[in-house]
N, C-alpha and C positions, 0 to 999 in steps of 0.2 A: 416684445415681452417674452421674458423666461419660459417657457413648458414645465407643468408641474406633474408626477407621474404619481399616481395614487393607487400602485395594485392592493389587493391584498396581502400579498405576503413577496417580501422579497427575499432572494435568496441572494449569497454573496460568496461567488465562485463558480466559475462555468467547469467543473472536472464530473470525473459519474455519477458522484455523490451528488452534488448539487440537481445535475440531469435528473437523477435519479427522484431525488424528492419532489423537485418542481413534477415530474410527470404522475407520481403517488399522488400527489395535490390535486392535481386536476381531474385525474382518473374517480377520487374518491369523492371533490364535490366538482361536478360539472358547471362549468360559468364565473368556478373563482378566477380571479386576475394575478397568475404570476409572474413577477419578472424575473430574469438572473442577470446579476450583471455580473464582468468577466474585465480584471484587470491589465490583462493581455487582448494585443488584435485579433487572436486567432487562438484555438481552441487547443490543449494537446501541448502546451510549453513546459510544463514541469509533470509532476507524479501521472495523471493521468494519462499522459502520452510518452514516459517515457520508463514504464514499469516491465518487465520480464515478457509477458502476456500470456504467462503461466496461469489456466483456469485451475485454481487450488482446489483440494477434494475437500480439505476443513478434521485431518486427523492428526494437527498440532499441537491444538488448543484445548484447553480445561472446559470439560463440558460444563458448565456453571457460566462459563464466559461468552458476551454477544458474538466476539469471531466464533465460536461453535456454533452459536444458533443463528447465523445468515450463512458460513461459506459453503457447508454442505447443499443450502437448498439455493443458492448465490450462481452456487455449479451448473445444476439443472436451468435458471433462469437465465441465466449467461450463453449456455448453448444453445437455448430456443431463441434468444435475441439475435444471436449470430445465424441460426439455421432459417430464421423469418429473413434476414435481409444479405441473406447469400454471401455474408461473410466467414471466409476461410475459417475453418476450425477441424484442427489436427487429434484426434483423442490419443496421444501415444503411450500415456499413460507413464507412472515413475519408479522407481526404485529407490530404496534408502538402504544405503551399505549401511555395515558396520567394520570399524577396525582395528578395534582391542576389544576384551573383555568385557570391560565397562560400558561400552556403547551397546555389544549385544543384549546387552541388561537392559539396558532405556531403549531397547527395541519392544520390550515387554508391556512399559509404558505409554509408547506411541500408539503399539498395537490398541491398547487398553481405553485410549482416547479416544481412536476412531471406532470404535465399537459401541461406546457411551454416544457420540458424535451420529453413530448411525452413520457413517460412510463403510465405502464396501471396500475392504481391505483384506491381506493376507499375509501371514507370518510364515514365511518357506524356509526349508533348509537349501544352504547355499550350493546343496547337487543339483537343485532348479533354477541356479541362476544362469546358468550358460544356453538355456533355452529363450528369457526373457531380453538378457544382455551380456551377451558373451564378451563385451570390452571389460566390464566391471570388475572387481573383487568384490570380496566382504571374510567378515568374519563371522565360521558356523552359518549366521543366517539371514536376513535380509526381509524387507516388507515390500510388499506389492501393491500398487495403487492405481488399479486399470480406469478410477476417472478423470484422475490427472490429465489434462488437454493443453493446449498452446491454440493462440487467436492471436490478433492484429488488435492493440486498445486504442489507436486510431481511428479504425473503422467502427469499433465498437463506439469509441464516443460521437463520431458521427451519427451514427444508427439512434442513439440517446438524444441527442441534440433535434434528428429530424423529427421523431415523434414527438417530441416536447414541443416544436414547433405548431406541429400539424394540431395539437391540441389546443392550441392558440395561446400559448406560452410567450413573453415576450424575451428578447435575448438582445443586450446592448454590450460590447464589447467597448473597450480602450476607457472602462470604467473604474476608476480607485474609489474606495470609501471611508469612513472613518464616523464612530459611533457616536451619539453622545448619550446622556439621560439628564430627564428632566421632566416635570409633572408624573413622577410615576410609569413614565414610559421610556421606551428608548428610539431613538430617532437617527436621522444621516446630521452629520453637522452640514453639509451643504444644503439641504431643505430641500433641492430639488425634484428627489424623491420621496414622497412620502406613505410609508407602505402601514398597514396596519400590523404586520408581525414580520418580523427580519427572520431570514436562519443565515447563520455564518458556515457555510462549507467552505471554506477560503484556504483548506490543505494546509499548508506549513508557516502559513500565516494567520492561521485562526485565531490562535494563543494572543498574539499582538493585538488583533483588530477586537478580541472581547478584553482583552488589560483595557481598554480605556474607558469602559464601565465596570470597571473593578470585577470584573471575571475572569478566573484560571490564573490570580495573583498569587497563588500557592506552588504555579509552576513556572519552569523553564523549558525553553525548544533546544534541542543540541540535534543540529544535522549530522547526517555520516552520510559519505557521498561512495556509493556503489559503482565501480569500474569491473566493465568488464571485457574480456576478450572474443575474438570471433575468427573463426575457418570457416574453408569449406567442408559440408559432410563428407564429399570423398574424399579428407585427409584423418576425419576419425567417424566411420561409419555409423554411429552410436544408432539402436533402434527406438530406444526410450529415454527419458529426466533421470538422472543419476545424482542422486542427494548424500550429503554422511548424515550421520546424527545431529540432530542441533545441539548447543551446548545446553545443559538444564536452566542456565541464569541469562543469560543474553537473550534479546529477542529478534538475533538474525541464524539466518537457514546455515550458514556458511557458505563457503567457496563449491559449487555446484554446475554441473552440465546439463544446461538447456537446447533445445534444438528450436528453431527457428521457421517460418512459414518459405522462407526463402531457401530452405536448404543449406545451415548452417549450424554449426555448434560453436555455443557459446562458454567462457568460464568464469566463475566469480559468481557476485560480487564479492568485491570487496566490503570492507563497513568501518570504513575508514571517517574518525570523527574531524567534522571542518568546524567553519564561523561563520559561515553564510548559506541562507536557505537557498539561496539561488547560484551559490557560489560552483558552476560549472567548471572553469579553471581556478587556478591558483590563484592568481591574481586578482580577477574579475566577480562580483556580485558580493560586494562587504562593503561592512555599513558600522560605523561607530555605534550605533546602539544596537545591530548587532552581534556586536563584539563584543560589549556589556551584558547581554542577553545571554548568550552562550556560554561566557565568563560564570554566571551565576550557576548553570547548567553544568558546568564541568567541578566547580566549586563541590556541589551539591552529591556528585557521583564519587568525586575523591573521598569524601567525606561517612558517605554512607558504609554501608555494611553489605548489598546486597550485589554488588557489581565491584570486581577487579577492574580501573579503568587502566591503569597503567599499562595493565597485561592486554585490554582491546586496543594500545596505541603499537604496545612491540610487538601486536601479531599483527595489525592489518594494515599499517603504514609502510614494512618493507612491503608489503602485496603488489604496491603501484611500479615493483620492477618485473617485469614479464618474465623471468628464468624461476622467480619464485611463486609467483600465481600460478606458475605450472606443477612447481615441484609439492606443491601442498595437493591440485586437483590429481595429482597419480596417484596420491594414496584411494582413490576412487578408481580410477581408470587410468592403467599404467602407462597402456600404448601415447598417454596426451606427451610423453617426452620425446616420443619421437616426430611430432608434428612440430616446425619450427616458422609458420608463414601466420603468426596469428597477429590480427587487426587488431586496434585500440576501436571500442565504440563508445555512442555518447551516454556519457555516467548519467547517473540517474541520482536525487538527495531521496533520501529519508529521514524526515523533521520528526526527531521522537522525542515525548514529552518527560519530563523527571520531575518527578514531586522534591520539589525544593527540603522539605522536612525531613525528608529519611532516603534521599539520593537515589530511589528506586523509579529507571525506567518503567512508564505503562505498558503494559505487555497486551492489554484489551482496549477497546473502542472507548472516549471517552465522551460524552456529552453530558453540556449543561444547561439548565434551563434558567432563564433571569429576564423577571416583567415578561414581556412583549417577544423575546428573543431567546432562540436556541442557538447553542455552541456546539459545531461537532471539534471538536480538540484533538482527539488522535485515530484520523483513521486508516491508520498504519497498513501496511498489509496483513491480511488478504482484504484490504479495501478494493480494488478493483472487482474483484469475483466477489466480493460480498454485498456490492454498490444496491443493488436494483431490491433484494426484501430489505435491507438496512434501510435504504432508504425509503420506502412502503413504511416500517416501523417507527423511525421519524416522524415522517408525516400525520399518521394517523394516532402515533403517542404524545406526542409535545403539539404540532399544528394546530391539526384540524380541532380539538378541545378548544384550543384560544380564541377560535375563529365563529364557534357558535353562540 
């Protein structure tokens, strides 16, 4: 006879998000029954395991917006989960050149967020850069950002994972699902599971597995797959994260210098748009519908007003030749021309969502609520560092209500 599994609430995606909420859940009512199930054997195969492991400080983002109100306090919770369980965590803190005019202007801006944001930031003249990072440039002047960190998001989602256990969490992995609705509520079409309230943390697949109860029909997924490069430190010494300005309308960092737990520096990413959420190489992780899916996605940004796509295809597709991801990260840090031994490592996607009606990528957190079931839809970066109160505020905002 079948095994039928009756938690209370199931969650759908083993990454921090999902860790994250299942452990909210249980912390807040003791004795409830979570499960997570994980459509991979093993934990750490896409975004949560293969994101920057930059601990962001949260002086980005529009303070009005959920990324402002988890990453700042995301930061602090993130370094106590890693200092509870003896995992590595580097505070090296970051820099944001500038280099024209106009970027020292939207220096003003940045400043102006994290200040609204409550992160502890600083606006210097570029006579104090040679103290902080003497590889760097900038123009006039530069921002400082001493809680900028770097961790290990493996260790870290182990760390999530084993608490969530200990709290008597269930966790079944090599599990696919798919939704359905009927009597008012929503359910697994396989039955086997049958939970009193679903949450879809499912990353870059959420969008799809809520379309089949007519949820997030108003959008489309369009990945862009992040390459980046790697040395050793002793071939560019860098002491801290060396960022440019982000662009006002895109919702990526640009081509930027990370350093590593292992003693390396990295450049990129890239943000380069694909057709496959899983699509690691060229060739491999694409799917006829979603090819149609993305189709609809790219339709929908041509068309819009708020995003040049054209212009993100002819900058960030030559990126994937190494002489030019170099010659773009000098305008940061000059000395990277004269480093020539640098590795290919594994890219990373970013499944970011576009409102079908007005072609504008979500640039904040998205979640929806429908019957029985919550949709996290985009939780882009800084999802990693904002995983643990985001997900606390899930829980105890959409959940625990439905549960009482």
């Amino acid at each position: 006879m079948t095994e039928v599994f009756a938690p209370d609430v199931l969650i759908i995606g083993g990454g921090v998000v999902g860790f994250s909420i299942g452990i909210a859940l249980i912390e807040s009512k003791p004795g409830i029954k979570v499960m997570i199930v994980e459509k991979e054997s093993f934990l750490g195969a896409h975004s949560s395991g293969r994101n920057s492991g930059v601990v962001h400080a949260g002086f980005y983002y529009s303070p009005n917006s959920l990324k402002a109100k988890f990453c700042s306090q995301g930061n602090l919770e993130l370094k106590k989960l890693c200092k509870l369980n003896a995992i590595p965590l580097k505070e090296v803190g970051k820099i944001v050149v500038a280099s024209n005019s106009d970027e020292n202007i939207r220096l003003d801006e940045l400043s102006a967020k994290g200040t609204a944001n409550g992160v502890d930031l600083e606006l210097l003249d570029k006579s104090k850069l040679k103290k902080l990072e003497p590889l760097a440039r900038t123009y006039e002047r530069f921002l400082w950002s001493p809680t900028t960190a770097i961790s290990d998001p493996h260790a870290v989602l182990d760390a999530l994972k084993s608490k969530f256990l200990k709290l008597r969490g269930e966790l079944k992995l090599s599990n696919t699902v798919e939704l359905v609705e009927g009597d008012g509520q929503i359910a697994l079409k396989s039955g086997i599971i049958r939970p009193k309230y679903i949450v879809n943390a499912a990353g870059a697949h959420a969008d799809r597995i809520a379309k089949k109860i007519g949820v997030a029909t108003d959008y489309a997924m369009i990945p862009f797959m992040g390459v980046y490069r790697s040395t050793a430190l002793d071939n560019l010494p860098l002491r801290t994260l060396v960022y440019p300005v982000p662009h006002p309308l895109n919702p990526f960092l640009g081509v930027h210098f990370t350093l590593t737990l292992n003693n390396k520096v990295k450049i990129g990413p890239t943000a380069i748009p694909i057709i496959g959420r899983e699509q690691y190489s060229l060739l491999k992780g694409l799917s006829l519908d979603e090819f149609k899916e993305t189709l609809k996605g790219f339709t929908a940004l041509i068309k819009g007003d708020y995003h040049d796509f054209s212009k993100i295809v002819k900058s960030e597709w030559p990126k994937l030749i190494n002489f030019l991801l170099v010659r773009e990260s000098s305008l940061l840090v000059p000395d990277v021309i004269k480093v020539n031994n640098w590795k290919k490592n594994p890219p990373g996607i970013r499944s970011q969502l576009v409102n079908l009606a007005d072609g504008k990528l979500e640039q904040d957190f998205l979640i929806k609520n429908y019957l029985n079931s919550t949709h996290i839809l985009n939780a882009v970066s800084p999802g990693w560092t904002s995983a643990i109160p985001f997900g606390r505020w899930v829980a105890q905002g959409s959940v625990l209500p439905n549960l009482d």
